[in-house]
C-alpha positions in Angstrom: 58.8 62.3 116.2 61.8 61.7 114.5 65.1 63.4 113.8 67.0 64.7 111.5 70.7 66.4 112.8 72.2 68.4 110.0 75.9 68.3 111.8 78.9 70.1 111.0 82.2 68.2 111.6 85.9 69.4 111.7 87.4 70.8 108.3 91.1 69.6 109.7 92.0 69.7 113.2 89.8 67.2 115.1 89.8 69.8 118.0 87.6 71.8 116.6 84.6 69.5 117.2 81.6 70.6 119.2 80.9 69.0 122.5 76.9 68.9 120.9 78.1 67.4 117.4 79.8 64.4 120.2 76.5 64.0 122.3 74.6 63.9 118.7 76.8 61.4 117.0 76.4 59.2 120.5 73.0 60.1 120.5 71.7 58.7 117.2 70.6 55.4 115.2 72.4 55.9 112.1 75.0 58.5 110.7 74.8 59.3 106.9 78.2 60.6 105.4 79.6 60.9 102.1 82.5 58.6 102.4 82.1 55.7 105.2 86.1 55.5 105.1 86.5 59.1 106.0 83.6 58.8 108.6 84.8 55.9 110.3 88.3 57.6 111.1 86.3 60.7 112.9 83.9 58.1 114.9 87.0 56.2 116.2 89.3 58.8 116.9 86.1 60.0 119.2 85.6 56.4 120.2 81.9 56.4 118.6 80.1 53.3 117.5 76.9 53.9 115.3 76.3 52.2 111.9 77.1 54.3 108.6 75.6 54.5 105.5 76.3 56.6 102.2 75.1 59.3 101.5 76.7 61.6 98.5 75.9 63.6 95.2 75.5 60.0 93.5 72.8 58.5 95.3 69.7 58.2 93.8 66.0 57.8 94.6 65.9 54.6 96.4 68.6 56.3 98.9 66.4 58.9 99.7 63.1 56.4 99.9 65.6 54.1 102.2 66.3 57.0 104.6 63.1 58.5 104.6 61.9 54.8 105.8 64.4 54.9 108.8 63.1 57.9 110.1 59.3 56.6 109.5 60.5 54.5 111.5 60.8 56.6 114.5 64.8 56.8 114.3 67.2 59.5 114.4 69.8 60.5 111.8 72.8 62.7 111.6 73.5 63.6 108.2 77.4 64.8 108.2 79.5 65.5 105.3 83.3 64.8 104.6 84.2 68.0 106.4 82.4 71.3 107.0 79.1 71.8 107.4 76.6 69.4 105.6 74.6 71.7 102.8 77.3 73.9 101.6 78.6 72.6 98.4 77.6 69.1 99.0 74.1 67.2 98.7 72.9 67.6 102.0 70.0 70.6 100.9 69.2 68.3 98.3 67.8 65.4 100.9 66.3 68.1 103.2 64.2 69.4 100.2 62.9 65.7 98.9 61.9 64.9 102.8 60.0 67.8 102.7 58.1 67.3 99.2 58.3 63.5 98.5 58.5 62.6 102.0 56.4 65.8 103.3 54.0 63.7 105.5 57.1 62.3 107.7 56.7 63.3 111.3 60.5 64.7 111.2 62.0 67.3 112.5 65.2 68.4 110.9 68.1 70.0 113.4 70.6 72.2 112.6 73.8 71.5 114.4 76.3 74.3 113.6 80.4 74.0 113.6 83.1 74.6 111.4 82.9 75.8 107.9 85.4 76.6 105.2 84.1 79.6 104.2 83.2 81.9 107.6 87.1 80.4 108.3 88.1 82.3 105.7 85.8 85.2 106.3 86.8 85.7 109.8 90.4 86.7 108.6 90.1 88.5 105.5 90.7 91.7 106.3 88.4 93.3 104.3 84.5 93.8 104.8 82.7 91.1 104.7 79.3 92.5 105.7 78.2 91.3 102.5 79.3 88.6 100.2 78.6 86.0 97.8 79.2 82.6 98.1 79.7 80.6 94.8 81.2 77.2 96.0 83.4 75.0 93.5 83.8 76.6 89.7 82.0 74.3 87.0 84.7 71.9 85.2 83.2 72.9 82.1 79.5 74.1 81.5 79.2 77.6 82.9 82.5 78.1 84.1 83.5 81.2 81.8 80.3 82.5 83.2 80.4 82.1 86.7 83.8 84.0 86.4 82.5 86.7 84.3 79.6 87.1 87.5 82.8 87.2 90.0 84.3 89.9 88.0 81.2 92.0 88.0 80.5 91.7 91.7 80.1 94.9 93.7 81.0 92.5 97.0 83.6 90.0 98.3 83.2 86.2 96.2 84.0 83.3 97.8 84.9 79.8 96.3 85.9 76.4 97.1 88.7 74.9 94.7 90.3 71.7 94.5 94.1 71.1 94.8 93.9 69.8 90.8 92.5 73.0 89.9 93.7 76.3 91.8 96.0 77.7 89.6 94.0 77.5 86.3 91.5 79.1 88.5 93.8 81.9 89.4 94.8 82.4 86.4 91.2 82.2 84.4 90.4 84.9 86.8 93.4 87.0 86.1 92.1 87.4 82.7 89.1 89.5 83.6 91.1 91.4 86.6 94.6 90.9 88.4 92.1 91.0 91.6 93.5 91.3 95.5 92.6 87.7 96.9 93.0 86.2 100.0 93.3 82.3 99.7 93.1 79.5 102.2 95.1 76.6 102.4 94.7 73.3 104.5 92.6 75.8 106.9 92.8 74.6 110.5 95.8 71.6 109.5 99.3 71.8 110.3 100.5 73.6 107.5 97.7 76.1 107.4 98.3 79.2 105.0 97.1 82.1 104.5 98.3 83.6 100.9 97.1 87.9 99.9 98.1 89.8 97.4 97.0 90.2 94.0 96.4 86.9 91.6 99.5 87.8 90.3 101.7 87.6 93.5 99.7 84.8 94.8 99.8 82.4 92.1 104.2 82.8 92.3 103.7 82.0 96.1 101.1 79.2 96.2 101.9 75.7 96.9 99.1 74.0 95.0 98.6 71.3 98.0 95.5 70.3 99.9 92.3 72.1 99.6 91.5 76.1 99.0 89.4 78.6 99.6 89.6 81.9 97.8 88.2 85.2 98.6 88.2 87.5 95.4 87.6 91.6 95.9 85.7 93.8 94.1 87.7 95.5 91.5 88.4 99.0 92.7 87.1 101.9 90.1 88.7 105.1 89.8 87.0 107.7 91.3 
């Protein structure tokens, strides 16, 4: 039987890696990634030597057919993503679910091999309850954007997003329209120049320094009793 290792790798600091995500990497035939540049930096700083191949929102069918081959084969994969854990905003569900319709007579066996993650980052230090919570990834550029906003302003629980470094503050201030909402935004989490920014929009977006990558948590308004 083969496998398939879904493997989180570090979202910044390298020594956050798992000693299992090491013996995996060592372990298998091929690594998938999204970029093969970004890949290749995390396999030699770890001093790992295993083949690379592509593997991104992009690929097509014959990507899939070409993996699904390879583990026919007998082989074992790890499928990691740029940062984080594989799934999660990127294409990684989308290959699990076409190995298990097109490719549903492989004898596979697909591994989950948990680390670090943007949003439970996050989570773990917002300060407010996050016994429930929706996850909503990266805002639309265009197409359903107003929409996906008008859902955050509605929620009765914590929202979290992703946003790029290109988009934050028309983000922030796209959201203010509906709500000046207390937020608690991640910046460069787990990097040297980590920060943590809460307040409200308001406050937040005269503090921000719009560098790196973000992840916002946006509260539930708070209704008058």
């Amino acid at each position: 039987m083969s496998k398939l290792y879904i493997v989180a790798t570090p979202i910044g600091n390298l020594g956050d890696i798992t000693l299992r995500t090491l013996e995996v990497l060592r372990g298998v035939d091929l690594i998938l990634c999204e970029d093969t540049r970004v890949a290749q930096k995390l396999l030699n700083h770890f001093e790992i030597k295993k083949p690379l191949q592509s593997y991104h929102q992009h690929s097509d069918a014959r990507k899939i057919d070409y993996i699904a081959e390879i583990l026919g084969e007998g082989k074992n994969i790890a499928l990691i993503s740029d940062s984080g854990t594989p799934g999660i905003s990127d294409p990684g569900n989308k290959l699990i679910e076409l190995l298990n319709t097109k490719h549903q007579t492989l004898n596979t066996e697909i591994i989950p091999v948990p680390g670090p993650s943007a949003m439970a980052t996050i989570a773990s230090v917002a300060g407010v309850s996050m016994d429930r919570f929706t996850f909503m990834g990266f805002p639309p550029h265009k197409k359903g954007r107003q929409t996906m906003f008008k859902e955050i302003s509605e929620s009765k629980y914590p929202v979290i997003i992703y946003e790029s470094v290109h988009r934050i503050i028309k983000t922030l201030k796209e959201l203010q329209v509906f709500c000046d909402f207390d937020i608690v935004v991640g910046r460069e989490l787990t990097k040297k120049f980590e920060t943590i920014y809460r307040g409200k929009i308001s406050e937040v977006i005269s503090q921000i320094e719009p560098r790196g990558e973000f992840v916002v948590i946006i509260q539930p308004k708070k209704h008058e009793k």
